[in-house]
DOTORFI-692279 format. One record per residue: x, y, z of N, C-alpha, C in turn. Coordinates in steps of 0.05 Angstrom, whole numbers, plus 32768, in hexadecimal, padded with zeros to 4 digits. Example, Ala and Ser with C-alpha at 12.3 -4.5 7.8 and 13.67 -1.06 7.14 Angstrom:
DOTORFI-692279
<node n_px="8108" n_py="7F8E" n_pz="809C" ca_px="80F6" ca_py="7FA6" ca_pz="809C" c_px="8108" c_py="7FBE" c_pz="809C"/>
<node n_px="8101" n_py="7FD3" n_pz="808E" ca_px="8111" ca_py="7FEB" ca_pz="808F" c_px="8102" c_py="8001" c_pz="809D"/>
END
This chain:
DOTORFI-692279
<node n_px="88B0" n_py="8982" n_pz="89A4" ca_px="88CA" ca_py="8975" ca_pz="89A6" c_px="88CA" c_py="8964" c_pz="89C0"/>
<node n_px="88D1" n_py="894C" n_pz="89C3" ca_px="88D3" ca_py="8940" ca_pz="89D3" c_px="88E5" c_py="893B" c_pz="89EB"/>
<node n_px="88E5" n_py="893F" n_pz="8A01" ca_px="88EE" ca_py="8947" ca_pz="8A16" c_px="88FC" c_py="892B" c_pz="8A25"/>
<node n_px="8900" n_py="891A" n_pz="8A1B" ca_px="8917" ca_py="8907" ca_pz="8A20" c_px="8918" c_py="88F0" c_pz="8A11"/>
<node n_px="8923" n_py="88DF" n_pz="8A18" ca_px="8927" ca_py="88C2" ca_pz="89FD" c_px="890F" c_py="88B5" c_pz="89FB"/>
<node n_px="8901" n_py="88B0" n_pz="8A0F" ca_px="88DF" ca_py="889F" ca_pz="8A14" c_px="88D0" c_py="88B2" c_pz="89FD"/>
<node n_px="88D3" n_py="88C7" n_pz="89FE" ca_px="88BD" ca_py="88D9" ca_pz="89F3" c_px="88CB" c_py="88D9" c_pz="89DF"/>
<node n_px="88DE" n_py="88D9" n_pz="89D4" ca_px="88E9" ca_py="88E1" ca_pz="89B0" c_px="88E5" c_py="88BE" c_pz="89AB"/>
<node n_px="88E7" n_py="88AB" n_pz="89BD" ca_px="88DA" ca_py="888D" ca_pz="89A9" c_px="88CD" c_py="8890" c_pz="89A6"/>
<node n_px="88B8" n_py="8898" n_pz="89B5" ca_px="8898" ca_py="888E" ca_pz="89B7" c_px="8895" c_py="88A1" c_pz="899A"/>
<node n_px="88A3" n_py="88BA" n_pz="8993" ca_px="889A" ca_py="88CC" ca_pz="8986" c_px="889D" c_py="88C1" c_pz="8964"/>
<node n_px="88BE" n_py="88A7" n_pz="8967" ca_px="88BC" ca_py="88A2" ca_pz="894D" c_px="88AC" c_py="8888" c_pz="8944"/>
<node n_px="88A3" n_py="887D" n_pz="8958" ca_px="8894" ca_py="8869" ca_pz="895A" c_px="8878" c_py="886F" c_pz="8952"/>
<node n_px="8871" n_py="8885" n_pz="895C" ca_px="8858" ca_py="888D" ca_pz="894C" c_px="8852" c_py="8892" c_pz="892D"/>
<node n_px="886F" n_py="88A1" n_pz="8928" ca_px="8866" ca_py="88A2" ca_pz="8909" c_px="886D" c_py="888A" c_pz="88FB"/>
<node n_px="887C" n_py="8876" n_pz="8907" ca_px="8878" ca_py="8863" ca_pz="88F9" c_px="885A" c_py="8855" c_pz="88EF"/>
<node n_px="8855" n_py="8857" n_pz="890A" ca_px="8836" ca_py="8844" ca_pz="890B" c_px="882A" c_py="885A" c_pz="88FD"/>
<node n_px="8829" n_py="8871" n_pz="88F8" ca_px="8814" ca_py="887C" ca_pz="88F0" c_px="8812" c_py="887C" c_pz="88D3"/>
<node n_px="882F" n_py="8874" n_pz="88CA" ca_px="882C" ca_py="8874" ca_pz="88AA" c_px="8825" c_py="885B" c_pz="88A1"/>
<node n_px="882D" n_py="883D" n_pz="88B0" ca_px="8826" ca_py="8825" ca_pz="88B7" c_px="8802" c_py="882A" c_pz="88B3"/>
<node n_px="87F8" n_py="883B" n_pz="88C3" ca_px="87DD" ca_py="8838" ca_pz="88C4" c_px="87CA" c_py="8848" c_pz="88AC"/>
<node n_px="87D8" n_py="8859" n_pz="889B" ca_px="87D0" ca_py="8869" ca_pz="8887" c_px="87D5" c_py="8855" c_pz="886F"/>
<node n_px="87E6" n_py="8843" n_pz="886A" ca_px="87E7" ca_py="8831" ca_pz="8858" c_px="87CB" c_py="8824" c_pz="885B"/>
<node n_px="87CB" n_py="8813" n_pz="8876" ca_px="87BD" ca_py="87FE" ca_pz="8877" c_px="879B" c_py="880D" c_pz="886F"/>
<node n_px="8792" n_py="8828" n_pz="8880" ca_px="8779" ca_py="882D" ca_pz="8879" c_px="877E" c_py="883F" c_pz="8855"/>
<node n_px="879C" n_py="8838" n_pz="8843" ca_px="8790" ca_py="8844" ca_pz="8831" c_px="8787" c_py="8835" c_pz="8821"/>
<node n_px="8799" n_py="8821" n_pz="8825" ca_px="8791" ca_py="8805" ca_pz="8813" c_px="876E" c_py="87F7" c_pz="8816"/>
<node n_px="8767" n_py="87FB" n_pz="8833" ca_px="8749" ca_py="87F2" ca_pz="8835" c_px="8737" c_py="8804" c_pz="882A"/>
<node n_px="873B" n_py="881C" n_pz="882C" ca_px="8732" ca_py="882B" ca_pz="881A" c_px="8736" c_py="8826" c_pz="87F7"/>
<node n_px="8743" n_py="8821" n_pz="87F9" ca_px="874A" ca_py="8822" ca_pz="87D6" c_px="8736" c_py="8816" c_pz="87C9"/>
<node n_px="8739" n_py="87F2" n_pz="87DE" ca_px="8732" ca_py="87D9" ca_pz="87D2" c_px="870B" c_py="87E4" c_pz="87E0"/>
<node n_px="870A" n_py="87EE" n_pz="87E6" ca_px="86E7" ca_py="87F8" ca_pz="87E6" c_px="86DC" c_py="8808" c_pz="87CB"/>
<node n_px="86EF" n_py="881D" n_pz="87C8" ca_px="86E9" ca_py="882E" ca_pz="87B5" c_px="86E6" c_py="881E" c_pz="879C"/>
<node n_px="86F6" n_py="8803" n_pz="8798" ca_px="86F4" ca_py="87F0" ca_pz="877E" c_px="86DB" c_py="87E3" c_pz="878A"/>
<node n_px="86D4" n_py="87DF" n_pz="8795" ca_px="86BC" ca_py="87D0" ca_pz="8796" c_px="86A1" c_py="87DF" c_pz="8792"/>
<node n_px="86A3" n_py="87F6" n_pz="87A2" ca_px="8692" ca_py="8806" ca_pz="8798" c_px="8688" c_py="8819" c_pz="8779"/>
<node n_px="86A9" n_py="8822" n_pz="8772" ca_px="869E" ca_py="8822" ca_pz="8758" c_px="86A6" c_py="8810" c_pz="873A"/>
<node n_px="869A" n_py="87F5" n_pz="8748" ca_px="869B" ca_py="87E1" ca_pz="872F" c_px="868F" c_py="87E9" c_pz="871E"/>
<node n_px="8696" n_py="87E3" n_pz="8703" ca_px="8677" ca_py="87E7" ca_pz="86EB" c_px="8664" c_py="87CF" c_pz="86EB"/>
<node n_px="8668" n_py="87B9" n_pz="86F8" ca_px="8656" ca_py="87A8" ca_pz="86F7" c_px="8656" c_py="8792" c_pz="870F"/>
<node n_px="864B" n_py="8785" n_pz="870F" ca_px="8645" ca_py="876D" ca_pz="872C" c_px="8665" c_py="875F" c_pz="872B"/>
<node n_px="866B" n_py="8750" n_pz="870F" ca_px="8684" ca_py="8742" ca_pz="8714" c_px="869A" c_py="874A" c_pz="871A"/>
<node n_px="8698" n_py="875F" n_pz="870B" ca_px="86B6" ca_py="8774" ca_pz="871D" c_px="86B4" c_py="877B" c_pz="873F"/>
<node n_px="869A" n_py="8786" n_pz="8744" ca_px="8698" ca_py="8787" ca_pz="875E" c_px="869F" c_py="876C" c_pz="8774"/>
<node n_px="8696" n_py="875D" n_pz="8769" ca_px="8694" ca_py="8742" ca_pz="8779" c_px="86B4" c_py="873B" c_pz="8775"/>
<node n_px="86BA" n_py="873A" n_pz="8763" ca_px="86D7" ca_py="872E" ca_pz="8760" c_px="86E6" c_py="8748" c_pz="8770"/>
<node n_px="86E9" n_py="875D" n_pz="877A" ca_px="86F7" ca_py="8772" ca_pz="8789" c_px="86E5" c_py="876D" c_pz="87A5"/>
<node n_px="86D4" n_py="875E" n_pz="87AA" ca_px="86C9" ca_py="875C" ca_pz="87BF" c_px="86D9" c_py="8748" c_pz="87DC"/>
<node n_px="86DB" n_py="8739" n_pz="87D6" ca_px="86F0" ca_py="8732" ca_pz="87E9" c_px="8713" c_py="873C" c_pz="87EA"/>
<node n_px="8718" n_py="874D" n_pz="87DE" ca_px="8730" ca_py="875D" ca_pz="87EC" c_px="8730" c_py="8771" c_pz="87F4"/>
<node n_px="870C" n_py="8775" n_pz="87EF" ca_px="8703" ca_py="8792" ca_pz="8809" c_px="86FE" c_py="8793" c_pz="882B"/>
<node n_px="86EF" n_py="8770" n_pz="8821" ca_px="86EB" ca_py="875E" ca_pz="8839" c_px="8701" c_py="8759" c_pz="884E"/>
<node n_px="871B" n_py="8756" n_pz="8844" ca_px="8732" ca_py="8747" ca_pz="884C" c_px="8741" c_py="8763" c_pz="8854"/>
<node n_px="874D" n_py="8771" n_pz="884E" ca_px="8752" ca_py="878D" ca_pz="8854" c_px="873C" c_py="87A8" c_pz="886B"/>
<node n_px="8721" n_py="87A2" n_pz="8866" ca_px="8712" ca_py="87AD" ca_pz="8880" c_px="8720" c_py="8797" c_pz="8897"/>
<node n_px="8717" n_py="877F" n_pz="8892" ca_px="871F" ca_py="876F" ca_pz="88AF" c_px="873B" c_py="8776" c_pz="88B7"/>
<node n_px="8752" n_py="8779" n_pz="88A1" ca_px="876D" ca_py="8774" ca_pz="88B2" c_px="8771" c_py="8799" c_pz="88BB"/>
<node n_px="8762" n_py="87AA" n_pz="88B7" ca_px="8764" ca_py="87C0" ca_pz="88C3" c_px="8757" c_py="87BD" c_pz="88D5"/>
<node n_px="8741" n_py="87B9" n_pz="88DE" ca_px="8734" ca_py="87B8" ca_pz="88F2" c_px="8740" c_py="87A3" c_pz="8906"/>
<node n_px="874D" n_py="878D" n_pz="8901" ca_px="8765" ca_py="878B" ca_pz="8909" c_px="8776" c_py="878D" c_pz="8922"/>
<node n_px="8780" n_py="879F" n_pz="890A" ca_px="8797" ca_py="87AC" ca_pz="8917" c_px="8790" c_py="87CD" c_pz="8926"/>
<node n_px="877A" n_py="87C8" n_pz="8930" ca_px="8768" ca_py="87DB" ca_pz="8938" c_px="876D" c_py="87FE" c_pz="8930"/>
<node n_px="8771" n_py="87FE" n_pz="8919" ca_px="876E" ca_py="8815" ca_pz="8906" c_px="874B" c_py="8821" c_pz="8904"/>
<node n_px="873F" n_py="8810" n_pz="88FF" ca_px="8722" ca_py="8815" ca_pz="8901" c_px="8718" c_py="8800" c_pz="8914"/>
<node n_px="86FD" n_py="8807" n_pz="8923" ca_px="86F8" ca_py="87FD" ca_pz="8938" c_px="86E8" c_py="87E4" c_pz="892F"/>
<node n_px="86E4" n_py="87CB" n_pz="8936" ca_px="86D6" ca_py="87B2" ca_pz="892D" c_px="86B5" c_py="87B4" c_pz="891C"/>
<node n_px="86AC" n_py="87CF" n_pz="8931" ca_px="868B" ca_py="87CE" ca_pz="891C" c_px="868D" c_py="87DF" c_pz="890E"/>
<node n_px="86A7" n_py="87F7" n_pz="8908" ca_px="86A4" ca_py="8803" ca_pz="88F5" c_px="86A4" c_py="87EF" c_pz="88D6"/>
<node n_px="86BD" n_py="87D9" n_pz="88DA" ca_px="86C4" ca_py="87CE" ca_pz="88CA" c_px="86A6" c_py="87B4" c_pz="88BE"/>
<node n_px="8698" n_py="87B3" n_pz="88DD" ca_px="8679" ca_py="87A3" ca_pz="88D6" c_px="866D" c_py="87B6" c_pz="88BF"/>
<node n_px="8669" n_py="87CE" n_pz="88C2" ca_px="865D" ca_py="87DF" ca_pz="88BD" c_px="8662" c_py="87E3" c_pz="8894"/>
<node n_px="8681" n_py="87EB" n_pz="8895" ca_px="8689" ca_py="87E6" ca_pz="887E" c_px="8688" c_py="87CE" c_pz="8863"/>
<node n_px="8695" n_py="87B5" n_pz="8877" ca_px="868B" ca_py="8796" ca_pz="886C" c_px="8666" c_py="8798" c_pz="8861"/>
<node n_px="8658" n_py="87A3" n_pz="8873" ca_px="863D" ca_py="87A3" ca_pz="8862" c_px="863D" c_py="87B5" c_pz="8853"/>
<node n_px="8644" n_py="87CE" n_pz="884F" ca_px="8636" ca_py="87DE" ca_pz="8837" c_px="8644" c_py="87D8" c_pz="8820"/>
<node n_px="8664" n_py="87CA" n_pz="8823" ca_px="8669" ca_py="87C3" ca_pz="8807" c_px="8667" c_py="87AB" c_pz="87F8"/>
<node n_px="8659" n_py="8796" n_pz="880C" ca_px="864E" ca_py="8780" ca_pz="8803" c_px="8632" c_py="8784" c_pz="87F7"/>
<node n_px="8622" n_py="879A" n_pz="8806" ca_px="8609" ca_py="87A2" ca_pz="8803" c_px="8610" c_py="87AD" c_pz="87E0"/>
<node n_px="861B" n_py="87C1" n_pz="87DB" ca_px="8626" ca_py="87D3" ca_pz="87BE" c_px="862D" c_py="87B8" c_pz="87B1"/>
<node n_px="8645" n_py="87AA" n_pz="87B8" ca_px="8644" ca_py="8798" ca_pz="87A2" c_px="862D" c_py="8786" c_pz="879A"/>
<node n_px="861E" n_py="877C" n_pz="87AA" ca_px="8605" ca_py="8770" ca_pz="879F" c_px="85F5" c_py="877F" c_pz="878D"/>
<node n_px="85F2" n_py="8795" n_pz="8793" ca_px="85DB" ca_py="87A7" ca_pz="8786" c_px="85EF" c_py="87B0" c_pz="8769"/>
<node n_px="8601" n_py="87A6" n_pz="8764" ca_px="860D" ca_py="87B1" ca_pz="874E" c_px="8600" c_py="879D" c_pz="872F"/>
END
C-alpha cells in the first residue's frame, strides 16, 4: 500500500503501462505464432510483415530490448522462408 500520493500515482501509473505493455507484447506474439505456423510459404509471407512491424514497434517502445527484437526479426523471416 502506498505511503503517500507520489507513491499511489506512480502505483496507478504502473498498471496502466503494464497492461499497455501486455497488449503490445501479446499482439507481437500472436502475429509470430501466425507466421510460424503457416501451412505454406504464401500464408507465411503474407503474415510476415505484420510480425515485422509489431517486433519493431515493441521494441520500440522498449518492451523488448532492440537485439532481442534483431534476434526475433531473423528467425521468423528465417521460418517463413523455409516454409
Amino acid at each position: 500500500m502506498p505511503n503517500n500520493k507520489q507513491a499511489a500515482k506512480r502505483t496507478r501509473q504502473n498498471v496502466a503501462s503494464r497492461q499497455q505493455n501486455k497488449i503490445t507484447r501479446t499482439s507481437m506474439r500472436t502475429a509470430i505464432r501466425r507466421v510460424v505456423e503457416a501451412e505454406n510459404t504464401e500464408v507465411a509471407t503474407a503474415a510476415l510483415p505484420t510480425a515485422m512491424k509489431r517486433i519493431d514497434k515493441a521494441a520500440k517502445q522498449n518492451i523488448i530490448h532492440s537485439n532481442a527484437a534483431a534476434r526475433y526479426k531473423s528467425r521468423v523471416a528465417r521460418v517463413a522462408a523455409s516454409k
